[in-house]
BALOKE-343537 format. One line per 10 residues: number of its first residue (from 1); their letters; for each residue x, y, z of C-alpha. Coordinates in steps of 0.02 Angstrom, whole numbers, plus 32768, in hexadecimal, padded with zeros to 4 digits. Last residue first. Layout:
REM BALOKE-343537
NUM) A) X/Y/Z ~ ...
REM end
This chain:
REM BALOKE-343537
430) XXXXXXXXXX) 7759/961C/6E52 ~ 77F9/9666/6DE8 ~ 786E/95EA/6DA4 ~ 790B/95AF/6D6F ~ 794B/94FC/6D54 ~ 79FD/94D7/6D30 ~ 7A74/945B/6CF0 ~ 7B33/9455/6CC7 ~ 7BC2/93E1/6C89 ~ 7C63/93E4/6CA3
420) XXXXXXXXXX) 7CED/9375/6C5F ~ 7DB8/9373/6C74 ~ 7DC0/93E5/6D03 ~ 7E93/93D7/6D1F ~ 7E9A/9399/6DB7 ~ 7F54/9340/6D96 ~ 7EF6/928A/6D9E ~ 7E6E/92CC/6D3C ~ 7DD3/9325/6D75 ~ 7D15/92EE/6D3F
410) XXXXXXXXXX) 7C97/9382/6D71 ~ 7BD9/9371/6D7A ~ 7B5C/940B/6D90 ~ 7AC3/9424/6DE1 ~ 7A59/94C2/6E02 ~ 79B9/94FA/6E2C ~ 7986/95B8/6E4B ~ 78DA/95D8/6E92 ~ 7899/967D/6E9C ~ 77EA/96A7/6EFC
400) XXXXXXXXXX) 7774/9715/6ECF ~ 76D2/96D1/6EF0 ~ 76E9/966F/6FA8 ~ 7780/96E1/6FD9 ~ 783A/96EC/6FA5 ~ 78D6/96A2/6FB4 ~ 7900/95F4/6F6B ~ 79C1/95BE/6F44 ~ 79F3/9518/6F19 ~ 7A90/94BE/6EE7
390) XXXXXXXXXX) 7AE0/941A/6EB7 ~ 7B84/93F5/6E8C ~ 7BD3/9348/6E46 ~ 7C83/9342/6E5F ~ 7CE2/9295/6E11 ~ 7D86/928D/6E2B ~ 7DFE/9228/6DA1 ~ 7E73/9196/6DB1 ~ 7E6C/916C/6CF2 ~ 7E26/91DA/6C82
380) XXXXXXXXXX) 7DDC/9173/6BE1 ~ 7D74/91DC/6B62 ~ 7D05/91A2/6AC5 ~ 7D1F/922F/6A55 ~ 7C91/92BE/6A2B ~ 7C4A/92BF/6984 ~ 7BA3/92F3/69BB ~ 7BE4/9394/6A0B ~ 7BED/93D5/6AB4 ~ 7C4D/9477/6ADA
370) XXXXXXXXXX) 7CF0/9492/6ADA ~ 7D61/94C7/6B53 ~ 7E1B/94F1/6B2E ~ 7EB4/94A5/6B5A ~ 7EDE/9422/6ACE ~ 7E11/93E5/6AF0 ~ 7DD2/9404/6BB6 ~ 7D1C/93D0/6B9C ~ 7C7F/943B/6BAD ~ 7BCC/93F8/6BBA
360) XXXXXXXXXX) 7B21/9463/6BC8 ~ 7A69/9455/6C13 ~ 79E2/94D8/6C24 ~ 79ED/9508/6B5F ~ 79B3/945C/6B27 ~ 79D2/9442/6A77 ~ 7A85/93E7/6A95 ~ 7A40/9369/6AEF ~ 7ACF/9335/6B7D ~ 7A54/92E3/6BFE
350) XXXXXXXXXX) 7AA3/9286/6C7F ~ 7AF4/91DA/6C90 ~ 7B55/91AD/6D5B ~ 7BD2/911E/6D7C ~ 7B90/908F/6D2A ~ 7BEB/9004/6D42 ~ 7C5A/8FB7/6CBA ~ 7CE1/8F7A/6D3E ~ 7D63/9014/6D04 ~ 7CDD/9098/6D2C
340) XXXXXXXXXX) 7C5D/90C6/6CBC ~ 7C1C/9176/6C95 ~ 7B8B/918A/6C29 ~ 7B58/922E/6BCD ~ 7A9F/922C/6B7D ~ 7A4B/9279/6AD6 ~ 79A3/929A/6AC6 ~ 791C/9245/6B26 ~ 7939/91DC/6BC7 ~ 78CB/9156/6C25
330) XXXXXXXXXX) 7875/9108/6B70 ~ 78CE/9079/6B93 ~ 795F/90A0/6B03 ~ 79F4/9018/6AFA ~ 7AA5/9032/6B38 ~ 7B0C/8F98/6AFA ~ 7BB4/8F70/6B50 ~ 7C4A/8F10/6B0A ~ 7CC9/8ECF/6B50 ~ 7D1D/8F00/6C0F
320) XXXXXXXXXX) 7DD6/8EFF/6C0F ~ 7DB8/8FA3/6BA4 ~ 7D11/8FE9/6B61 ~ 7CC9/8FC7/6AC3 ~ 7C40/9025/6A88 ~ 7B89/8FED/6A47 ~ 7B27/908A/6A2A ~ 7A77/9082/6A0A ~ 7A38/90F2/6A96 ~ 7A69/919A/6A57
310) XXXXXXXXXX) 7B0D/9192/6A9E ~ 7B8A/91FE/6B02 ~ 7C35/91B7/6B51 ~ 7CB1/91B3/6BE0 ~ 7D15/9118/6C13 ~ 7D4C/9136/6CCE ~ 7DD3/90FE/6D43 ~ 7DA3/9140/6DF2 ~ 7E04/9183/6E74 ~ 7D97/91E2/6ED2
300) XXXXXXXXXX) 7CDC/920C/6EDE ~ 7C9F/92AC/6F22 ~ 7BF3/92D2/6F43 ~ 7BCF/938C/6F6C ~ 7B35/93E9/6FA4 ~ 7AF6/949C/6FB0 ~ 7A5D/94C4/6FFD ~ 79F4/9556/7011 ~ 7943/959A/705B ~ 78F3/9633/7062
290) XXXXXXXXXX) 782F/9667/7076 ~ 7820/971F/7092 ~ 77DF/9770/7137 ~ 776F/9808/70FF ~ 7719/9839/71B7 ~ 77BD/9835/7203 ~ 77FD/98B9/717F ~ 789B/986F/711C ~ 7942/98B8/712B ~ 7989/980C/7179
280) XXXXXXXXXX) 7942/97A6/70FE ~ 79A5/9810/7078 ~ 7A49/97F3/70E5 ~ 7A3C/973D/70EA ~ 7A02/971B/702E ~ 7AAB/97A3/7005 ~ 7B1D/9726/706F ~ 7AE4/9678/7034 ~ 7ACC/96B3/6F77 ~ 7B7F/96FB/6F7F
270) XXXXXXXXXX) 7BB8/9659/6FDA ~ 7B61/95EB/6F44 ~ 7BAB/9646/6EBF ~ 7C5F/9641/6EFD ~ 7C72/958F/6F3E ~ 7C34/9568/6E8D ~ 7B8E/9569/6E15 ~ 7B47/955A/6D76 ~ 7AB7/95D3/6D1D ~ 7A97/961F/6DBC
260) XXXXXXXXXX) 79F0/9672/6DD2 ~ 79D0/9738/6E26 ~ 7938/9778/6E40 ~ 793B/9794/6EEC ~ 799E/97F6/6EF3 ~ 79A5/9880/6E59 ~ 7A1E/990C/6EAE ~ 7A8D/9879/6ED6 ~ 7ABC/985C/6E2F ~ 7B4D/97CD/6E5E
250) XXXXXXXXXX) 7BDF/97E7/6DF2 ~ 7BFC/979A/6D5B ~ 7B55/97BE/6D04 ~ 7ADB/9769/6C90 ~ 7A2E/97CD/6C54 ~ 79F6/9742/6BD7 ~ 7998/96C6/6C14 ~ 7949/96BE/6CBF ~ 7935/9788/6CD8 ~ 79E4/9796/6D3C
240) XXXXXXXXXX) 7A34/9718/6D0A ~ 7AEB/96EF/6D7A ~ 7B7F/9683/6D69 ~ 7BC8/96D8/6CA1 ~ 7BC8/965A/6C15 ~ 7C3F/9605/6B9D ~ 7C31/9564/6BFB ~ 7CD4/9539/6C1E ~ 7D22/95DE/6C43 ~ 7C81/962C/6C92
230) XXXXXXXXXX) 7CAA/9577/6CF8 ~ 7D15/95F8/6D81 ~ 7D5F/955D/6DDA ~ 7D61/957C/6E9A ~ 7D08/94CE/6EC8 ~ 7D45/9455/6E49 ~ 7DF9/9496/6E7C ~ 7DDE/9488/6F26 ~ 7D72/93DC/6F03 ~ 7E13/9398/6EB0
220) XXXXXXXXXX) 7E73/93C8/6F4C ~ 7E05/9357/6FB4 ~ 7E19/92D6/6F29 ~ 7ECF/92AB/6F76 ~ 7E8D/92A2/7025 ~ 7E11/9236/6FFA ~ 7E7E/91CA/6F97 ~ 7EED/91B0/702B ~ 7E67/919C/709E ~ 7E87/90FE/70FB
210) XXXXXXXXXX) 7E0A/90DD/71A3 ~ 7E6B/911D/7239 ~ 7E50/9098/72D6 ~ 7DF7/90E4/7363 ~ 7D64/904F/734D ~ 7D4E/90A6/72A2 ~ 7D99/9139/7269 ~ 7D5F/91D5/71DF ~ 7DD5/9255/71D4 ~ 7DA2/930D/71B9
200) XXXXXXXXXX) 7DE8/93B1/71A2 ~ 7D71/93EE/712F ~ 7D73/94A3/7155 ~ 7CD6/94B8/70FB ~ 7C6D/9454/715A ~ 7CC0/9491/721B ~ 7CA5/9546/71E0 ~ 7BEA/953A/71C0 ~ 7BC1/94E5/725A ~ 7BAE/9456/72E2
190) XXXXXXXXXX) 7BC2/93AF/726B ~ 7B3B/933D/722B ~ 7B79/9292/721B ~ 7B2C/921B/719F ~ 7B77/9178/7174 ~ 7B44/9124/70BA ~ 7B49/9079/706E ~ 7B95/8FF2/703D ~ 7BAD/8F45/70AB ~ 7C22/8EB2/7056
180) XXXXXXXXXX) 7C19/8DFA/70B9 ~ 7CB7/8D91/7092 ~ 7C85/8D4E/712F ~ 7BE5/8D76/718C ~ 7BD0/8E21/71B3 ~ 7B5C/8E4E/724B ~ 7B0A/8EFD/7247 ~ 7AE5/8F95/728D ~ 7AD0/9016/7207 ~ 7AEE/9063/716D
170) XXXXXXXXXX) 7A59/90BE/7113 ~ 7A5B/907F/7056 ~ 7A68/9121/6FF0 ~ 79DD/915F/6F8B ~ 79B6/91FD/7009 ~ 7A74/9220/6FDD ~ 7A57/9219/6F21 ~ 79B6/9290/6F15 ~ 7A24/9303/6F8E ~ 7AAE/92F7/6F05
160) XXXXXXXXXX) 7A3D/92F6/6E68 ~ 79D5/93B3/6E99 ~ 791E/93C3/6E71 ~ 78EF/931F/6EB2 ~ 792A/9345/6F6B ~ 78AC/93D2/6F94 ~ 791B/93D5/703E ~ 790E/937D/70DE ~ 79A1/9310/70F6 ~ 7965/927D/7138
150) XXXXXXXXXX) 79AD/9227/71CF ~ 7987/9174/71DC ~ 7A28/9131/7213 ~ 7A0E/91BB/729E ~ 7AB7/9222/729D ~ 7B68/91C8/7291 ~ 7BF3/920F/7327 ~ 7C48/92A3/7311 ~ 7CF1/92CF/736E ~ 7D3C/938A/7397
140) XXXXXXXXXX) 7DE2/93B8/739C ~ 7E18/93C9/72E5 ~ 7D8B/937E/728A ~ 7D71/92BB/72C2 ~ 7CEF/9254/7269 ~ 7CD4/91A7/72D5 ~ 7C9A/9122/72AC ~ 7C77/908D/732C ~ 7BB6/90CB/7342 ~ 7B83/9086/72B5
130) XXXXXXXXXX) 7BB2/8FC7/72F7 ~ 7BE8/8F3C/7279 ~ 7BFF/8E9C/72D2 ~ 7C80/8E0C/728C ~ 7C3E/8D64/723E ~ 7CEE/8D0A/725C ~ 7D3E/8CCA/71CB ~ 7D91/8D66/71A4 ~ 7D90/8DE0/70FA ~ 7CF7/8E3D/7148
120) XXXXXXXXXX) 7CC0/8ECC/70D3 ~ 7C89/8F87/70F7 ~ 7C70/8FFD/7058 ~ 7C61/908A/709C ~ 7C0A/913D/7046 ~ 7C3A/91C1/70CB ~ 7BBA/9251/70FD ~ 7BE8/92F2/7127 ~ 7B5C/9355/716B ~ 7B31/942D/719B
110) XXXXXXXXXX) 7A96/9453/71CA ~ 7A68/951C/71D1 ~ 79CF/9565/7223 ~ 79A8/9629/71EA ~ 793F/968E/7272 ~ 78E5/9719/7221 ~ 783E/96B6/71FD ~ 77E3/9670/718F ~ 7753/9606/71A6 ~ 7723/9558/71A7
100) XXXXXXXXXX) 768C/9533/71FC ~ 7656/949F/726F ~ 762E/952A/72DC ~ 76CB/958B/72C1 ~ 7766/950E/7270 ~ 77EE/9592/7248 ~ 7851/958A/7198 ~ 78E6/95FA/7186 ~ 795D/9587/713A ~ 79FB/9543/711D
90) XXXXXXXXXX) 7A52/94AD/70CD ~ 7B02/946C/70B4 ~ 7B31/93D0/7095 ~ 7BF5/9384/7062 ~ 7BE9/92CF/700A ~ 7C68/923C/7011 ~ 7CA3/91BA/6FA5 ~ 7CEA/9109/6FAB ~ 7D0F/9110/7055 ~ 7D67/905A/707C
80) XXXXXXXXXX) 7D52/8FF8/711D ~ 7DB0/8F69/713B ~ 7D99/8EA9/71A6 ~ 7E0E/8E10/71AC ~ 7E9A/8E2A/7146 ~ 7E86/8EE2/712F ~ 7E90/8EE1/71E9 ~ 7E0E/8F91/721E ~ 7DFB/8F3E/72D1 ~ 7D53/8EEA/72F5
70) XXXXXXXXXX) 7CD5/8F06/7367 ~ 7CA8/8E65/73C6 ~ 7C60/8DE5/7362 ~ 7CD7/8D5F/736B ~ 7C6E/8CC2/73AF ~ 7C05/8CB9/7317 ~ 7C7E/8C2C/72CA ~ 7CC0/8BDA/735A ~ 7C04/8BC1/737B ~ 7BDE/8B5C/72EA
60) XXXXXXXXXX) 7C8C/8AEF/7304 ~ 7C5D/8ABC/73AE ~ 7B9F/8A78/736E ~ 7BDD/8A17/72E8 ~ 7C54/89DD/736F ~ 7BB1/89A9/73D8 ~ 7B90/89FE/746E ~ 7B84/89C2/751C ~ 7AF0/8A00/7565 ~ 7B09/8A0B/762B
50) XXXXXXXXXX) 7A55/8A0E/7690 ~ 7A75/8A67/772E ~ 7A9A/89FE/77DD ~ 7A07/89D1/7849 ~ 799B/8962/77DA ~ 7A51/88F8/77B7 ~ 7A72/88D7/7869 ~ 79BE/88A8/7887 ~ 79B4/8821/7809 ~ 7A5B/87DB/7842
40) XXXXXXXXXX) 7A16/87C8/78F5 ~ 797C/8768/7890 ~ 7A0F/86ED/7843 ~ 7A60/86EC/78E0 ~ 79B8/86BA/794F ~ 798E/8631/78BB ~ 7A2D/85C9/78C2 ~ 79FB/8560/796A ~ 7951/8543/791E ~ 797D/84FF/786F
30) XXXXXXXXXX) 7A18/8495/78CF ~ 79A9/8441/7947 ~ 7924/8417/78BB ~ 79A8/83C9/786F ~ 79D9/8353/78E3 ~ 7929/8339/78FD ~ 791C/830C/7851 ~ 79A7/829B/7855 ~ 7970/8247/78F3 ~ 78C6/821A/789B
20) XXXXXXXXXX) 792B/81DB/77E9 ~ 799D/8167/7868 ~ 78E7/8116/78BD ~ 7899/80FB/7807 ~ 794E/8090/77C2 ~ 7960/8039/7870 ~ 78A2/7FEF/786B ~ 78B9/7FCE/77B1 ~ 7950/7F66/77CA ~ 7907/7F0E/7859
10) XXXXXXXXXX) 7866/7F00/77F5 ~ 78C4/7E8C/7764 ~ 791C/7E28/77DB ~ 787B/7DF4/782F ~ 784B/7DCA/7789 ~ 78D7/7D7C/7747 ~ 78D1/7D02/77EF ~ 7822/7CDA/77D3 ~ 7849/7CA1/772B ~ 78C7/7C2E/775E
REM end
């Protein structure tokens, strides 16, 4: 009996260790017969490009950056506003000889606009700002922005409006992201004279007109700005002819060069413009005069402003806004105008001190100008221009030269009446 277990036993074993050999040939058999399309699936996928799916994460992060062509002015999606604008003219005589300047007969204008924007994507698309999409068009002809980097060369910290434009941010390409705001300043220098001070522009980007209701509304506030006679406001004729007290209405042409404005206009600075030219012009060639001049206008529109003077410890109260402290840093002495607009920024302060004979204030009061006096009123002028002038005159040579400096600020109300002017001036002899 036990044999017959036994013999039972390796019967079982022997058919258990010959079905596990045939299984593993089996599968040998199928290994090797799969191998050739697995390695002719190898070389399929070596010989087509590599194909990266991406993950919706992925999708959605390019959808977003995807729109950057140049974007149409859609106040829903993208708009450009100007929210001021400055007219530059300068001229000189200056010729560059052996790394020396010299003067010389020849007088070089440059004539700019430049456009304050304030550029902001409303989309959800980041959108792509490019320079070279405005366009200024006067008349017939079409400017395109100078070098973002342009500066104006000028002795900029005597007069506030160049000072201001070589403070500007320099617009230029860019991408916006949305509900992105850009600010800053485009440049174009136009041909001539004429083309300035016709000021038939329009400003456009990607051929589409940007809006310029307002601008076209303070246009006639700088007219009026521009051809006041301010002897009215100030009490004091245009012209000095011994830097004090010889004044004059008319332009003493028998004492060029040494002539100073005490304020200026469209007036004062053409008269300087024409007599400099003609002067130069009857000069020996041996006995070239320095000259140089520049008059420049900032214009801001449509502004609702608080007007006031303090002596640094005044708290006042300005509408929709609370209350605003203006405290001393030691940066001003004497007394100080401020003009805020209707968010509580600072618009432009100056110097108002009544002891200084170089600087003076006049405001519009039941028709007639006064001058500044301590007691004077908080104002509020809604929708008002702002003009700011600046002008320069120099003619002369190394020791004897005359230099007139002038800058003046004008606030306008809604019916241009010149609510506000203030003056400054500098006069000197080298």
């Amino acid at each position: 009996m036990k044999k017959l277990s036994v013999i039972c036993l390796l019967v079982v074993g022997i058919i258990f260790i010959s079905g596990c050999i045939d299984g593993e040939k089996n599968n040998s058999k199928t290994s090797t017969s799969s191998q050739p399309s697995i390695n002719e699936t190898s070389k399929e996928t070596s010989a087509s490009p590599s194909i990266s799916i991406p993950s919706p994460s992925d999708n959605f992060s390019s959808a977003a950056v995807s729109d950057i062509s140049q974007p149409k002015l859609i106040p829903s999606e993208f708009e450009i506003n100007i929210t001021s604008y400055y007219f530059v003219y300068l001229r000189d005589n200056h010729e560059i000889h052996e790394n020396t300047t010299k003067g010389a007969f020849d007088l070089v204008e440059q004539n700019y606009v430049i456009y304050h924007l304030s550029i902001k994507n409303n989309g959800t698309n980041t959108l792509n700002f490019s320079i070279n999409k405005l366009q200024l068009h006067a008349r017939d002809q079409v400017f395109t922005p100078g070098d973002p980097g342009t500066k104006l060369q000028y002795i900029g910290k005597w007069l506030y409006v160049l000072s201001d434009i070589e403070n500007e941010n320099r617009l230029n390409n860019t991408m916006l992201h949305p509900n992105q705001t850009l600010k800053g300043i485009a440049i174009f220098k136009v041909d001539n004279y004429t083309t300035l001070f016709d000021r038939s522009f329009s400003l456009s980007y990607n051929t589409t007109p940007i809006p310029s209701t307002s601008i076209e509304k303070s246009l006639e506030a700088l007219r009026v700005a521009e051809q006041f006679d301010y002897s009215i406001a100030f009490k004091t004729p245009p012209y000095d002819c011994d830097m004090w007290e010889d004044h004059s209405y008319d332009f003493p042409e028998s004492k060029h060069p040494y002539v100073w404005a005490n304020w200026v206009n469209r007036t004062v600075f053409e008269s300087y413009k024409t007599i400099d030219e003609m002067s130069l012009s009857k000069e020996k060639p041996g006995n070239i005069p320095h000259t140089e001049i520049a008059y420049a206008v900032k214009v801001i529109p449509e502004q609702y402003l608080t007007v006031f003077h303090t002596d640094h410890s005044t708290v006042y109260e300005e509408r929709n806004s609370g209350p605003y402290s203006i405290r001393s840093e030691g940066k001003y002495k004497g007394t100080q105008l401020y003009v805020v607009d209707d968010t509580g920024e600072e618009v432009f302060n100056k110097s108002i001190d009544p002891l200084r004979d170089d600087i003076g204030l006049a405001m519009l009061d039941d028709q007639t100008y006064r001058p500044f006096s301590e007691n004077m009123p908080q104002m509020l002028i809604p929708r008002a221009t702002i003009v700011h002038f600046s002008f320069n005159s120099i003619y002369g040579w190394s020791l004897d030269m005359r230099f007139t400096f002038n800058d003046q600020d004008i606030i306008l109300d809604e019916q241009h009446n010149i609510i506000l002017a203030r003056y400054e001036f500098t006069k000197m002899v080298s």
